[in-house]
C-alpha positions in Angstrom: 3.2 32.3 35.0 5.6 29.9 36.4 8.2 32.1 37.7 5.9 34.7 39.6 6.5 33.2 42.7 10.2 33.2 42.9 11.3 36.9 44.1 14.5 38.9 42.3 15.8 41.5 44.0 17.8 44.3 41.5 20.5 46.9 43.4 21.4 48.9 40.7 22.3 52.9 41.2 21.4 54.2 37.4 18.0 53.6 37.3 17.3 53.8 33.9 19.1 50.5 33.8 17.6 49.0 36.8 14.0 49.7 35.0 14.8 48.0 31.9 16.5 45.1 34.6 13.1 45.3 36.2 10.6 45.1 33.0 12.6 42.0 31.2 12.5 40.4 34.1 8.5 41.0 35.0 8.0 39.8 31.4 9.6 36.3 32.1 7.0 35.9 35.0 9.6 36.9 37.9 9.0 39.2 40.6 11.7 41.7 41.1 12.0 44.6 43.7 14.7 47.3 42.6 16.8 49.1 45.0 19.3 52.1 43.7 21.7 51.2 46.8 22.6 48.8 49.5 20.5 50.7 51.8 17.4 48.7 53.0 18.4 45.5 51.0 19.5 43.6 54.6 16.3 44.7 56.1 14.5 43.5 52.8 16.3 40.0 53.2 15.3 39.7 56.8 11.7 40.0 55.5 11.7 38.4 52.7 12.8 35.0 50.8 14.5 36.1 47.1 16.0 33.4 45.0 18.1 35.8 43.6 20.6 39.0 43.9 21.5 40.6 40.6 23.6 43.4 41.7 25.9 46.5 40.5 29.4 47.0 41.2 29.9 50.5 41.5 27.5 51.4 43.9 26.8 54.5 46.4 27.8 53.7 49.8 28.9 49.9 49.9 30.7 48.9 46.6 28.8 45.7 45.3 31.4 43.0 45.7 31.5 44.1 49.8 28.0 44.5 49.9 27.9 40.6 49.0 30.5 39.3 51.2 29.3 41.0 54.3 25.8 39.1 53.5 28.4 36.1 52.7 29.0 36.8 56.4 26.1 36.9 57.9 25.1 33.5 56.6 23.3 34.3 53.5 23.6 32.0 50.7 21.4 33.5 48.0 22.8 33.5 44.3 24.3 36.7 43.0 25.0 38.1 39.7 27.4 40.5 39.2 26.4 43.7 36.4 29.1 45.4 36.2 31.3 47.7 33.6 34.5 46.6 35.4 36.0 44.1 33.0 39.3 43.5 34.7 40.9 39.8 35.1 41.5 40.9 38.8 37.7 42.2 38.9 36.4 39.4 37.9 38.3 36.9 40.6 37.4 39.5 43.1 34.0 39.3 42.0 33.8 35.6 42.2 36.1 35.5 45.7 33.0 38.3 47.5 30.4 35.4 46.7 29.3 36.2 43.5 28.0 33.2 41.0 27.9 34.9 37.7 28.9 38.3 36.1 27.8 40.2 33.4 29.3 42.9 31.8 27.6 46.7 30.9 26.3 46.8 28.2 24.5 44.0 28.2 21.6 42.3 26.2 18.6 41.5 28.1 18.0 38.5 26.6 21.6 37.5 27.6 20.3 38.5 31.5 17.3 36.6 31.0 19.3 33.4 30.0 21.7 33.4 33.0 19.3 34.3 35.4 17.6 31.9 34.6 20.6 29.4 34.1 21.7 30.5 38.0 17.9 29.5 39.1 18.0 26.2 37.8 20.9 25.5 39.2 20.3 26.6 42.1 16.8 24.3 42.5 14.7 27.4 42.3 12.7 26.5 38.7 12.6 22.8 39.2 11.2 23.0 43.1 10.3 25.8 45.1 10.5 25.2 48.7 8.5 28.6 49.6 5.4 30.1 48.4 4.8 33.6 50.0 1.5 35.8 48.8 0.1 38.8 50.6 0.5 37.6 54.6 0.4 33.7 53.6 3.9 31.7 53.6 3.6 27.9 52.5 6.3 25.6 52.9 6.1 23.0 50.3 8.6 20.7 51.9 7.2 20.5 55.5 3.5 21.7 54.6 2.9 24.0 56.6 1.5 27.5 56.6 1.9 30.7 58.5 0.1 33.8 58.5 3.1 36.5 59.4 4.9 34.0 61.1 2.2 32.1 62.9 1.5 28.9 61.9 -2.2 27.8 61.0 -3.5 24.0 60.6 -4.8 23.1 57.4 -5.7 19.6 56.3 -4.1 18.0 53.5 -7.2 18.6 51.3 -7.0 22.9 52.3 -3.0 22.7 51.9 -3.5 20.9 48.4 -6.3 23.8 47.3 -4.2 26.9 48.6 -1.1 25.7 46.6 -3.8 25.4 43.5 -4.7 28.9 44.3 -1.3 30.5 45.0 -0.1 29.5 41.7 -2.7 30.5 39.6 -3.3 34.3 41.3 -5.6 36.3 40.1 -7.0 33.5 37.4 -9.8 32.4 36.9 -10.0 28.6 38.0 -12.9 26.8 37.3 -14.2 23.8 39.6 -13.7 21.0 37.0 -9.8 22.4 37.2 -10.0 22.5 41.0 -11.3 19.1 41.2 -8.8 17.7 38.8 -6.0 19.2 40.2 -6.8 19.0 44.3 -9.1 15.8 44.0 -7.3 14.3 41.2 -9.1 10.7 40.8 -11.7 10.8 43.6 -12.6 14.2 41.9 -15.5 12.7 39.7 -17.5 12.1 42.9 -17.1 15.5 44.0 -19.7 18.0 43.6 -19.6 21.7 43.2 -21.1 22.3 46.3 -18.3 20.1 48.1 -16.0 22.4 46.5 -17.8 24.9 47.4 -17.8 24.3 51.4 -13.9 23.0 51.3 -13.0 26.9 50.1 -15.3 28.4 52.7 -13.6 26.5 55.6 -10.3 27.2 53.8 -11.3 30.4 53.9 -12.6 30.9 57.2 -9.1 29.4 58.3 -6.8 32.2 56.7 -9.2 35.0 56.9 -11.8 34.4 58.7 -12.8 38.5 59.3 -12.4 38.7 55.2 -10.0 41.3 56.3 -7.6 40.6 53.0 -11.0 39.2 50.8 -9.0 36.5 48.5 -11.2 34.4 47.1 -14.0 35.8 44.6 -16.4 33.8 43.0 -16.9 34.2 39.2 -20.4 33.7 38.0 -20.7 30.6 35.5 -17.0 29.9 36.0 -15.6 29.0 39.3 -13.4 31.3 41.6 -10.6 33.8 41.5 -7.7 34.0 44.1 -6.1 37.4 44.6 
């Protein structure tokens, strides 16, 4: 799906809600880690790369709007969507003044989240370019083309960069070598052979996991290879 690669994160204490949050959001092709507090989140953020903060109000611990403007603080400038039951004038500005960029009110329609979630992204850049690919230990930059294996940077040619993006956006598909030539070749890929393909994912390989200790690629008999 287009959207698995851009990362959600949910903080929502009744976790009924933050399941049906979770399983709307899976369905449109996002990926989405839930959290029932503010606990972990900043440790979370330091890790990760989300694209997104859809986050409760009333919360245990840090109330939601303080949560965001201590991360407001600390220099984080990821888009945040308030869920909240708090329907107040003055709760909304104070919503909007902590750093929030859109609010939606309990109860809510998940079709409605869907729609501004995905409203947020595209404004944001997210669905027309992603900057960041991250998968298992791999992190490609898409602007400076680079790639690094937690953290450390690894030198791929232009050729390997071109058939890991291929790869990393069609996890756990099944792509076939006519596809692969098409889309990492493109023009020049009429005078490649399958056993060029072949060797350029065995030295792609042998790059990013060269003691097959994470085993990503799989060949599929009569079709190509699968990524996972």
């Amino acid at each position: 799906m287009q959207n698995e690669n851009i990362e959600i994160v949910v903080i929502e204490d009744e976790e009924d809600i933050l399941e049906l949050i979770e399983y709307h959001l899976g369905k449109e092709g996002y990926s989405v880690t839930g959290f029932l507090s503010t606990e972990n989140v900043e440790q979370f953020l330091e890790e990760e790369n989300p694209s997104l903060i859809i986050s409760d109000r009333n919360l245990p611990g840090m109330e939601g709007s303080k949560f965001v403007t201590y991360l407001r603080e600390l220099g984080y400038d990821i888009p945040v969507i308030f869920l909240t039951a708090k329907d107040k004038d003055s709760d909304l500005e104070e919503g909007f003044a902590a750093g929030g960029d859109d609010y939606i009110y309990k109860p809510f329609s998940p079709k409605e989240l869907v729609l501004r979630v995905n409203a947020l992204l595209k404004r944001s850049g997210m669905l027309q370019k992603q900057e960041r690919i991250k998968y298992k230990h791999l992190t490609m930059d898409l602007v400076k083309k680079v790639l690094t294996i937690d953290g450390e940077p690894v030198t791929l040619t232009n050729l390997e960069f071109k058939l890991l993006h291929t790869f990393m956006k069609h996890i756990d598909q099944a792509l076939t070598r006519d596809f692969l030539r098409d889309e990492v070749w493109g023009t020049e890929g009429t005078e490649v052979n399958d056993n060029a393909v072949n060797v350029a994912i065995n030295r792609l390989k042998n790059k990013i996991d060269p003691n097959n200790e994470q085993n990503y690629f799989h060949p599929v008999w009569g079709v190509g290879y699968n990524f996972h």
